[in-house]
N, C-alpha and C positions, 0 to 999 in steps of 0.2 A: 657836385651832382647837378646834373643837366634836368632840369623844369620846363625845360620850351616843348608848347604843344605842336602835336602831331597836325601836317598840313594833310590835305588830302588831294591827289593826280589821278586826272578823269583816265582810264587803264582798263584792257583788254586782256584777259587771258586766254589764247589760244591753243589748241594742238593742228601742229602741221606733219603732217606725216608722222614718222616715228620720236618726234620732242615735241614740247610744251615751252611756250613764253611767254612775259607780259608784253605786252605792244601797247605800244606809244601814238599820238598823234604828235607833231613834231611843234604845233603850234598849242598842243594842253602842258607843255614841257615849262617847268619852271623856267624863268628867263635866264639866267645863269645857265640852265643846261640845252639851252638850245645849239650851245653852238661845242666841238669838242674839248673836254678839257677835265680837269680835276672834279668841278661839279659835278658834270654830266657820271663819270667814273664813281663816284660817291653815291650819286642818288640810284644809280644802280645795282650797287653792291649790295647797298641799306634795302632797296626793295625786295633782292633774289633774297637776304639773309647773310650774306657773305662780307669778309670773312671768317669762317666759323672754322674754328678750332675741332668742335667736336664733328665737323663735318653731315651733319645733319640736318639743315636749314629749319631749324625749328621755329627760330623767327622771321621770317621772310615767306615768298613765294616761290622758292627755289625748292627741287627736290631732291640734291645731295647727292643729282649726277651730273653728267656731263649733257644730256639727251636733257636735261631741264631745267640748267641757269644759265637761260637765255634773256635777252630783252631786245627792243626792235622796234625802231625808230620808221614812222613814214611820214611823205610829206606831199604836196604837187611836187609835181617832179620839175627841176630846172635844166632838164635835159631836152632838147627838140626832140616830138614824135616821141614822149615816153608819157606815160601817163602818171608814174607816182616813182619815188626816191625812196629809196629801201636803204636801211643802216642796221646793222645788226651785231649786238654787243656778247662774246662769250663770256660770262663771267665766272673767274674760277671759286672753285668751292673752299678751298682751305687758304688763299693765298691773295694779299690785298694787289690783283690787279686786274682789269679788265681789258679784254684781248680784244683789237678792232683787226687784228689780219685777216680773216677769210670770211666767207659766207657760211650761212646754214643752208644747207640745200631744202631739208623740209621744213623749215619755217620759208622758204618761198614758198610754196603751197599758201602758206596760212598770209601770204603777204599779201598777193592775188586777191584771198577771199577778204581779206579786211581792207585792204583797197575800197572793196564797194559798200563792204558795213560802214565804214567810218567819211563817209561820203567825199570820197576822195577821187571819185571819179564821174567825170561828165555824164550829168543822164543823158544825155543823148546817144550815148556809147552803149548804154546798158539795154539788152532788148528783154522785153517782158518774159517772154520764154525763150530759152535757148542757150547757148555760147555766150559768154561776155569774154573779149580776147582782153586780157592787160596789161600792158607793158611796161615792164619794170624795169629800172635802172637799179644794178644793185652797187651801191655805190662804196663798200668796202674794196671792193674788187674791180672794179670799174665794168660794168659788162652787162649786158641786157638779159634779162629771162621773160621770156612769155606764156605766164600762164591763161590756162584757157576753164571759165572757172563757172560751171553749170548757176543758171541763174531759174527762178520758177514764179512769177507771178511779180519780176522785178525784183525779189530779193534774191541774194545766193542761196541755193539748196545743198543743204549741208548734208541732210540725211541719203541714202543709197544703200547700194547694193556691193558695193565695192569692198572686197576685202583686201587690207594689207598686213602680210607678217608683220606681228611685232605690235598690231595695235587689236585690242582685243574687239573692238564692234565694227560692222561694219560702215560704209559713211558712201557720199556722193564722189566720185570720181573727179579730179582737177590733172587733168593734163601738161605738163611743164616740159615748156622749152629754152636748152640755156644756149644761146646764140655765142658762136665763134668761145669755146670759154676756155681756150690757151689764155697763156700772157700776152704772145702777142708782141713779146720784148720787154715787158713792164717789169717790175722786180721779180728775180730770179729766171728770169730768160724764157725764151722761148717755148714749145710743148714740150721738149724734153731742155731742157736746162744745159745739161751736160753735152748735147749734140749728139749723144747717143742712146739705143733702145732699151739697151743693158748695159749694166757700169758693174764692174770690180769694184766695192767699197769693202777700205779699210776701217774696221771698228774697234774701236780699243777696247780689249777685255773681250773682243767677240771673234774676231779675227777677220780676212778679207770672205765677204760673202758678194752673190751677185744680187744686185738693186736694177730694177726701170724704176726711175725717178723721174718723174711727169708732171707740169701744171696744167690741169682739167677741171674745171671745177673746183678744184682746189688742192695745191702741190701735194703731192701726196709718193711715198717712198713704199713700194712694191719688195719685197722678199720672196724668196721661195721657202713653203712651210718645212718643208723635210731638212730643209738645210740650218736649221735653227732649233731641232728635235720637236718641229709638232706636226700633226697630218691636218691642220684646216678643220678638223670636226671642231674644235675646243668651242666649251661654252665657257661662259663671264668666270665663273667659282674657280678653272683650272686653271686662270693666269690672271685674275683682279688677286688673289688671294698668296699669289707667287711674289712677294718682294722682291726677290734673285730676279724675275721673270719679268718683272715690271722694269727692274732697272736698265736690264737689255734692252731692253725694246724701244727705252729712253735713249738709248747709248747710240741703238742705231739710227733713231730717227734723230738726233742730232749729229752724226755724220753724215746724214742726205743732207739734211739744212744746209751744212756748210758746204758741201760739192753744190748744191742747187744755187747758192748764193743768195738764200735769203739769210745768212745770217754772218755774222765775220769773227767772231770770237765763239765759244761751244757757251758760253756762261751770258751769252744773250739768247739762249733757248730756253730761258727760266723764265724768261716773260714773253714768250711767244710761243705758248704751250698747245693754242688752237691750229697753227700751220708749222713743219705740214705734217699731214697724217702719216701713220708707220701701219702698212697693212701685209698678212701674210696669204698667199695663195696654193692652192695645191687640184690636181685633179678630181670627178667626182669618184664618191663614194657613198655608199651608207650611211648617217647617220640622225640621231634624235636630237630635233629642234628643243629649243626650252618651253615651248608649249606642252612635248612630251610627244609632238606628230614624228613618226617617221618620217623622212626625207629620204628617197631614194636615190641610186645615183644617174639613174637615166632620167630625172626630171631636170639635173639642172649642166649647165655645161661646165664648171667651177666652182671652187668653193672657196667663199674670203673669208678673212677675220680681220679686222679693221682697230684700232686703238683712236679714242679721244679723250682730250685732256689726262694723261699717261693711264687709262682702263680700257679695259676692251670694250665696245659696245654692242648692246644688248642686240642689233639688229644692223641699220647700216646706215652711215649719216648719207645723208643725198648727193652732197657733194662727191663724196667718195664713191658714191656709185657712178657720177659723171665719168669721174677718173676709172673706174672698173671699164663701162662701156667706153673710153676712148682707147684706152690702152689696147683691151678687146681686139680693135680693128685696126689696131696695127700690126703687121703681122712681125715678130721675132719679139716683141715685148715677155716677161715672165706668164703677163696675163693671159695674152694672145698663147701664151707654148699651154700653160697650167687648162685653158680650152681646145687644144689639139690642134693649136696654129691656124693658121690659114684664114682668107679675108673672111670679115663677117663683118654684119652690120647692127646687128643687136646682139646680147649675151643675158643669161639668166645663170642667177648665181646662188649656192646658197650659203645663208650667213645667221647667224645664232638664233635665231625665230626664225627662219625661215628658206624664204624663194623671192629674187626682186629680178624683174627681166629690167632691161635699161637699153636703150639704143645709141649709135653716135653714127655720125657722118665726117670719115676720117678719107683726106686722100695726101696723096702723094705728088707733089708739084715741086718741079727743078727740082731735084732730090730729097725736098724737104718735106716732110709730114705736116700737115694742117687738118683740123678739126671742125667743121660748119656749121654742127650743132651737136648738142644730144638730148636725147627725150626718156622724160619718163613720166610714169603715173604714181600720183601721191594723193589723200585726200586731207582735208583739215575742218574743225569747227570750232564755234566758239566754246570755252567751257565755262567762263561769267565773265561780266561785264558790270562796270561802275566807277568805283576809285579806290586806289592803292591810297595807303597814309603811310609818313613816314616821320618821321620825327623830324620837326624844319629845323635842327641845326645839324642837320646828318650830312648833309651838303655844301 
């Protein structure tokens, strides 16, 4: 029986768009978990709750989804011309390991504003009222995001007017831009991995369906909804609750992995459950959000469904909307045909709470598609502040 008392880690709880995490200062981190490895993996598992059997996070600050066992490392940044070093850990709920392959897109939001809570950025940068621009290196992914993050008497203003599906109050508007966010060449290849818009994928147990498989924000494998018997309306209940349905959608996203080449055996997608995403699309139509608003179909140009950590999510991680609006604007993608083709440079979509418009800057050079940014708007606040305890032999 373990008697060692609980330490306590100075910890932030935020919400950044549509999730919730603890954040970190990279220098209030126990010295053992400063740097990657089994510690740092430990003292975040024991912080979210995880791994938990009964999948509940009853003890922990995890909330027994995928949108909320997060955690998220900042630091100065040791990148030239970046102002702060973003790390950000998915921790799964039922299964002992933590995922460092992709970004959160809406905990950038929330990286931005605690950039300047956690005094990590030069006052001289920060104007008393106005715009504070911040430049993040998000260092799971190697890649810069610039959020632009309302500031009101020198601090961040959190509060506004700004509605986003999926979060029930309103808050202060953070503007996010994710610079150049292909690979670029880096693991799993280029924007589209495979060299092409649409891929034939063979899935076993599913048969050959068509895929764009794309890294934007983060790799993410595109289906068409009708071709896998669903029309895009589905909320969470019609396929979290589907075993059969969950296993497909496992099946297929680890057939993109292994054509994308992030993976080389299918039984290393047991531990890299955060990339990449399996999302389904289809044209609009009618249907009720889980708020219970109608959604019509001349509000939005498309309608996605998105899967993280193998459930579908309640609304749309950020990243994946990257990947929504890059795909968008290229023309012959599933995403690009499921909005009625042709160039575009923003797309509004809708997704189980709601309506997210997202923009990207895609063009076409020597034959090859490149991406220059994409933008969206996300808001974030704190929701307590002080210190997590953990039990100090948990690490």
């Amino acid at each position: 029986m373990s008697t060692a008392p609980q330490i306590r880690i100075p910890a932030t709880y935020m919400r950044g768009g549509t999730s919730k995490g603890v954040f970190f200062r990279l220098d209030d981190l126990p010295e053992s978990c400063r740097v990657p490895g089994q510690a740092r993996d430990r003292l975040f598992q024991r912080v979210i709750g995880s791994p938990d059997p009964y999948a509940t996070h009853i003890d922990g600050m995890g909330g027994a989804t995928s949108s909320t066992s997060k955690c998220v490392i900042l630091s100065h940044s040791t990148r030239p011309d970046h102002d702060v070093d973003y790390l950000y850990g998915q921790v799964s709920i039922d299964k002992d390991f933590v995922d460092w392959s992709g970004n959160c897109g809406n905990l950038s939001t929330a990286a931005g504003a605690f950039a300047l809570h956690a005094g990590l950025m030069d006052p001289a940068r920060i104007p008393h009222d106005g715009i504070c621009v911040v430049k993040i290196w998000q260092a799971n992914i190697g890649k810069t995001i610039i959020a632009h993050v309302p500031v009101r008497a020198g601090q961040v203003q959190e509060t506004g007017d700004f509605e986003l599906d999926g979060v029930s109050f309103p808050a202060a508007e953070i503007v996010l831009e994710f610079v150049e966010p292909s690979d670029d060449g880096e693991e799993g290849g280029a924007l589209f991995p495979t060299g092409r818009p649409v891929d034939d994928l063979e899935v076993p147990g599913v048969g050959c369906i068509k895929a764009t498989m794309i890294s934007a924000g983060i790799p993410t494998v595109f289906v068409n909804a009708a071709e896998i018997g669903y029309t895009g309306t589905e909320l969470r209940e019609a396929i979290n609750g589907d075993p059969a349905a969950l296993a497909r959608f496992e099946a297929i996203r680890v057939a993109g992995a292994l054509r994308m080449g992030l993976i080389k055996t299918p039984e290393e997608a047991a531990t890299r459950q955060h990339t990449p995403k399996i999302a389904f699309v289809a044209p609009p139509r009618d249907y009720i959000a889980s708020s219970g608003r109608p959604i019509r179909a001349n509000e939005v140009d498309l309608l996605v469904r998105a899967l993280s950590m193998g459930k579908l999510h309640h609304a749309m991680m950020g990243t994946a909307a990257v990947a929504i609006g890059t795909a968008a604007a290229i023309p012959g993608t599933l995403v690009n045909l499921a909005a009625g083709g042709g160039e575009r440079t923003a797309v509004r979509f809708g997704h189980p709470s709601g309506t997210l418009r997202v923009g990207a800057e895609a063009r076409l050079v020597d034959g090859t598609w490149t991406v220059t940014k994409a933008i969206m708007s996300r808001s974030a606040r704190i929701l307590m502040e002080g210190w997590v305890r953990v039990p100090g032999d948990a690490f």
